[in-house]
C-alpha positions in Angstrom: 0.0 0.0 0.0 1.7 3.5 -0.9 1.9 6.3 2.1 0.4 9.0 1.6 1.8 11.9 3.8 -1.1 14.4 4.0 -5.2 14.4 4.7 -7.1 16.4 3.5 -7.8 18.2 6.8 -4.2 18.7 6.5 -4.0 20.2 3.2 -6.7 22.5 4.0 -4.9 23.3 7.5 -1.7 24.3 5.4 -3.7 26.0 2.7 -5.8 28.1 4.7 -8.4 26.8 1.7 -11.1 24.3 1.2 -9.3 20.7 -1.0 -10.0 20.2 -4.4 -12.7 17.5 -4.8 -10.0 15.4 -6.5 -7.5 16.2 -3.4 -7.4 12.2 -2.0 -5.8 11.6 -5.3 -4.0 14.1 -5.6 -2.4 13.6 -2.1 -1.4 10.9 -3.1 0.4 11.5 -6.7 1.9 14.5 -4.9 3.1 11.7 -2.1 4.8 9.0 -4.5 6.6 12.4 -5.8 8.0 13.3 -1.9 9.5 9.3 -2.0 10.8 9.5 -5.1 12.6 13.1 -3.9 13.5 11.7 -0.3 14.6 8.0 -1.9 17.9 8.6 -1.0 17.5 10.6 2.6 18.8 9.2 5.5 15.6 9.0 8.3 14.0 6.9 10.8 10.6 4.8 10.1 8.0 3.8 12.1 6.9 0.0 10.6 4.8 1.5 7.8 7.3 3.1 6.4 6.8 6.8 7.5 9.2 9.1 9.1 9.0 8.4 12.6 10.8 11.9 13.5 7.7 14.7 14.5 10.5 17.5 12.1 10.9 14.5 9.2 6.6 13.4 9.3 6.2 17.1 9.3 8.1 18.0 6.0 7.0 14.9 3.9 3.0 16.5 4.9 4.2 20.0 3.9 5.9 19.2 1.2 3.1 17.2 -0.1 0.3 19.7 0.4 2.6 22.5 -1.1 2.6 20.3 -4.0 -0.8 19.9 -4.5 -2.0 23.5 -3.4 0.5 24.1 -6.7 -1.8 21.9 -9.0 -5.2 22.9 -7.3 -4.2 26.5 -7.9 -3.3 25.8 -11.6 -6.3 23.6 -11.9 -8.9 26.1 -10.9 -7.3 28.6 -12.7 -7.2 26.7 -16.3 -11.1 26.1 -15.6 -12.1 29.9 -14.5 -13.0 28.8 -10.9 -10.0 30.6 -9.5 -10.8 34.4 -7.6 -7.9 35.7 -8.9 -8.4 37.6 -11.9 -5.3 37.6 -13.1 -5.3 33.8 -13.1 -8.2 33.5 -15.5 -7.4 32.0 -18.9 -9.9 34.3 -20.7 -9.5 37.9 -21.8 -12.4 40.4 -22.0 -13.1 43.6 -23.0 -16.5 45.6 -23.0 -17.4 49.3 -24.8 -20.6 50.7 -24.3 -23.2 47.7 -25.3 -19.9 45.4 -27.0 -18.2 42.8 -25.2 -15.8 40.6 -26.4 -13.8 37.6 -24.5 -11.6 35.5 -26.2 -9.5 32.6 -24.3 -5.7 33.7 -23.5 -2.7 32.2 -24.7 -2.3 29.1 -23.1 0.1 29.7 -19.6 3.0 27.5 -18.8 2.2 24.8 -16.1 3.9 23.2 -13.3 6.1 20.0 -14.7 4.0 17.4 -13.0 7.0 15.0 -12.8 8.8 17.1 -10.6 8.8 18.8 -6.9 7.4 22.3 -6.8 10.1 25.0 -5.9 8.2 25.3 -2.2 8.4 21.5 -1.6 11.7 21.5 -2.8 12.5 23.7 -0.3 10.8 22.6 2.5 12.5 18.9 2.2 15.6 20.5 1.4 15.6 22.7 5.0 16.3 19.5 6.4 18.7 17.6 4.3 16.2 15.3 2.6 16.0 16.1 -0.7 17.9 13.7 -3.4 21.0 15.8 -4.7 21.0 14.9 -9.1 24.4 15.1 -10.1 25.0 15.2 -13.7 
């Protein structure tokens, strides 16, 4: 069975913001990527397999709801749910009784293979992270 670092009372704790209706799975995607980042890491488990330092347990469920507040945000943005206008993928314009919208240019999104720079940094603070050398 795959560990999954976060709940979604968690994620919402972290966020300040309500979970995605999809945030189970994406707890747990955003989970397998905190393994894959920490495979090398030196820490202590409990017998499931989880950190069983309070600091360690604490960064794998940060890092992992960081992640996924990264792909909610993007998420809700791409589908106009998000209360930022800025984030909106549509552009309007209105004169007098005219209104045009058109959809924006497409905006760049988060490598889903790969650690956001927040969980990056929050696994990093405490020497987890895999160092790539190339």
């Amino acid at each position: 069975m795959a560990r999954v670092f976060a709940t979604v009372a968690e994620y919402e704790a972290f966020t300040g913001t309500a979970a995605p209706a999809n945030a189970g799975r994406l707890l747990a995607r955003a989970s397998r990527l905190v393994s894959a980042a920490t495979k090398a890491a030196l820490y202590d488990t409990d017998p499931a397999g989880f950190p069983s330092d309070t600091d360690v347990r604490d960064a794998f469920r940060d890092a992992t709801c960081a992640q996924v507040e990264v792909w909610a945000t993007r998420d809700a943005a791409a589908a106009g749910e998000s209360e930022d206008p800025a984030a909106s993928p549509w552009t309007s314009i209105s004169a007098g009784g005219l209104s045009f919208s058109r959809q924006s240019a497409p905006v760049a999104t988060a490598d889903d293979t790969a650690l956001s720079p927040e969980a990056s940094e929050i696994l990093a603070e405490l020497g987890l992270e895999t160092v790539v050398w190339t």
